[in-house]
N, C-alpha and C positions, 0 to 999 in steps of 0.2 A: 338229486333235484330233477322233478318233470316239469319241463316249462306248459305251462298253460295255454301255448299257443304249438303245443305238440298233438300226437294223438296216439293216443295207448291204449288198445283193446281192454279191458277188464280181463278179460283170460290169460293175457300175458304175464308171465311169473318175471321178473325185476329182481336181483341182489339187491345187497344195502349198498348207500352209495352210489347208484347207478343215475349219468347225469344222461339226462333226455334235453337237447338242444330243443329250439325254436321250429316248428317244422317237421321235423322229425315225423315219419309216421311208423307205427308197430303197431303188427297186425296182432292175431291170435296164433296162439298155439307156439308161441315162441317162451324161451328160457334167456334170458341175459344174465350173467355172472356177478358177481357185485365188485364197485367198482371200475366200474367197465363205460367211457365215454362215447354216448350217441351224438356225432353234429348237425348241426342245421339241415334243413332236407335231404337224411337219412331215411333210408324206404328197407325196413326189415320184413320181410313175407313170411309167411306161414311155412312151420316147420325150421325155422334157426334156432340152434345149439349153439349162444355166443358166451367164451367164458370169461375168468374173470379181469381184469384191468387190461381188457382190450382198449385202443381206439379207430373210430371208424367215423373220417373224417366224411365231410357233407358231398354228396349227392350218390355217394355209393348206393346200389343196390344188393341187400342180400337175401337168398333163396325165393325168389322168383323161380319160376315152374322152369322146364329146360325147354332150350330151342332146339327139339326133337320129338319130330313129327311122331315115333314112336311111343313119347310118354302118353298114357291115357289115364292120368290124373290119379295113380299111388299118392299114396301119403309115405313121401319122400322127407330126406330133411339133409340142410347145410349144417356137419357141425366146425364150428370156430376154437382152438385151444387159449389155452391162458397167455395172455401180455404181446398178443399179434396187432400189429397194426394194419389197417384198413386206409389205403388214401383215396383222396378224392375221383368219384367216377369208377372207381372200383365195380363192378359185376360177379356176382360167384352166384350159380343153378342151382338151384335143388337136384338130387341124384333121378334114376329112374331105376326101375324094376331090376337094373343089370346089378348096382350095386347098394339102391337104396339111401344114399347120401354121397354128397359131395363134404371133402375136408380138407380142414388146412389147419395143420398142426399147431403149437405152440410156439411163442419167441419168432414168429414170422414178420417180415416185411414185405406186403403185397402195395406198391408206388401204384402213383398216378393210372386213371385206366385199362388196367390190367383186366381181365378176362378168364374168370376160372369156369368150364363149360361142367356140365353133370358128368356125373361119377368121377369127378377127377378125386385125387387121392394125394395130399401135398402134405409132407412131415414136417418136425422142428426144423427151428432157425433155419427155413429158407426163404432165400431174397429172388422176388419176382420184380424187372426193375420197371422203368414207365414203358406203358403197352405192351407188355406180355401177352399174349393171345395163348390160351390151353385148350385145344378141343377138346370133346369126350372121351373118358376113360385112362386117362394118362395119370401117368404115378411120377412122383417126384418123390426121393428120398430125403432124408435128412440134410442140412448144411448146403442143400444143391444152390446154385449162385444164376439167375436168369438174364442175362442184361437187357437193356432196354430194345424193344421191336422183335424179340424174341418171339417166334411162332411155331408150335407144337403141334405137330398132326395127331390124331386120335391115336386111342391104344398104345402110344409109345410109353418106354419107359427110360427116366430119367436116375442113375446112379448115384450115390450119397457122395456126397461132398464133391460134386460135379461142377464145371462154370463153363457156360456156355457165353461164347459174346456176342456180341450185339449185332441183331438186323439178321440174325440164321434161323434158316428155313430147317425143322426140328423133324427127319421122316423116317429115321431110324433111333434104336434105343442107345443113351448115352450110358458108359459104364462108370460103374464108381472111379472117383478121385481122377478121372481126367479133364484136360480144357481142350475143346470142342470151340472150331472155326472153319474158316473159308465157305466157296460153294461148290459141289457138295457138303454138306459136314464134314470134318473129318478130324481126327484124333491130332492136336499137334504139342501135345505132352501131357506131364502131369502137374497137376495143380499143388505143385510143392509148396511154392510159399502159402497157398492157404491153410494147408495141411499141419504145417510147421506153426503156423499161427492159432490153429486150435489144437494144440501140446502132443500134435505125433512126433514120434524121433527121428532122429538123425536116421538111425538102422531103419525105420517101419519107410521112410520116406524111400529110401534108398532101395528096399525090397521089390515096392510097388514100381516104382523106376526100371527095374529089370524086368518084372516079371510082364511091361507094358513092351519092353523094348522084344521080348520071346513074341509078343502076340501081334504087333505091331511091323514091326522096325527088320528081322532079323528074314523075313522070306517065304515065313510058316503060313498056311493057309492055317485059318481060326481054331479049327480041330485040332492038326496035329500040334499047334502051338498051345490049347490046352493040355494036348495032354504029356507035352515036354512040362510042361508049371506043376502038374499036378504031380510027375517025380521026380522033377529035379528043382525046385522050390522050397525053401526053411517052411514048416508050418508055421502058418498065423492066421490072426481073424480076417486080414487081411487079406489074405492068398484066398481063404475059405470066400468070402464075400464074390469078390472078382470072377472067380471058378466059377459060384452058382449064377450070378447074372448075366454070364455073357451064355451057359450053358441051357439057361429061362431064356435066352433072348430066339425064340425060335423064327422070325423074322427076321432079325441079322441085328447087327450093330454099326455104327458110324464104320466109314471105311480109314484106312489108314492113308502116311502122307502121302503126297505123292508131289511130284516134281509140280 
């Protein structure tokens, strides 16, 4: 249903199903998924990829140009995956020439506020919580967990099934399956119970627990604490994961704890 007091370019391509609030405005050059709720002053820009039973609650902005004096007007584009929610005042860029689009994967929760900047890169089922702030260029993996006042410097990258808490200043890369606090950043374990909650085992938990405690905990500078993991570590997808991202991380990673 398109309410009559919305406005929908004629070039906009609409799924079946697709409810258009009051207000609402949709530009051209946009795709929406079918089944997929727009609310009341919704402002969709040119160039969204939004799929299917998303919702995207009112006054969010999506793919507006980026606030980067560098874009010189590519035809860029945001794309959106299936059954992500969108809260109110939400903000997500269009990409620019570096990556071409900005994204945010499928089964996502992006709360109140939040801030996805161009070229960002956001996977499945991750929770961005109220006012997230993502500068440019930043990757978030899968299941990654953001709490609310969460602020991300550009180019960083964020680890799969990661959980960072709330009000951290974000200026190094987080690695997979740890929880990330204080100030500076800094590693203060792993995110077992969520891990345990999306059907990792007893052993995979237990793995990733030591092989954080080598990299972290035990005295090793980052180096030679990979490469005690990489021969004295069970293979797994797990060990494999950790290995290459903190090995990609060539600006460095969150620091460990400290007194």
């Amino acid at each position: 249903m398109i309410s009559p007091n919305s406005s929908v370019d004629k070039s906009a391509k609409l799924g079946k199903n697709v409810t258009v609030s009051p207000f609402a405005v949709i530009y051209g050059n946009v795709e929406i998924g079918e089944g997929t709720w727009i609310g009341p002053h919704v402002t969709i820009m040119e160039g969204a990829r939004i799929g299917k039973n998303c919702r995207i609650f009112p006054g969010a902005v999506i793919s507006a140009i980026p606030q980067d004096l560098k874009f010189s007007g590519e035809e860029s584009t945001v794309q959106i995956g299936d059954n992500t929610t969108i809260r109110e005042f939400v903000t997500i860029n269009r990409g620019t020439k570096d990556r071409m689009t900005t994204a945010v994967g499928s089964n996502c929760l992006l709360m109140a506020y939040v801030h996805v900047a161009h070229d960002c890169l956001v996977g499945n089922h991750v929770i961005l919580a109220n006012s997230v702030n993502l500068a440019g260029h930043i990757t978030i993996a899968d299941h990654a967990i953001l709490e609310g006042l969460v602020a991300v410097q550009q180019f960083v990258n964020i680890g799969a099934h990661s959980f960072v808490t709330g009000g951290s200043l974000v200026r190094k890369n987080v690695p997979p399956y740890v929880k990330a606090a204080r100030e500076p950043l800094s590693y203060i374990g792993v995110n077992s119970v969520g891990l345990r909650r999306r059907g990792f085992s007893n052993e995979a938990v237990l793995q990733i627990e030591d092989i954080y405690r080598t990299i972290y905990v035990r005295g090793h500078n980052v180096s030679n604490a990979l490469n005690i993991v990489e021969q004295e570590a069970p293979a797994s997808a797990e060990k494999e994961l950790i290995v290459k991202f903190i090995r990609d991380s060539k600006d460095g990673i969150i620091r460990g704890i400290t007194a």
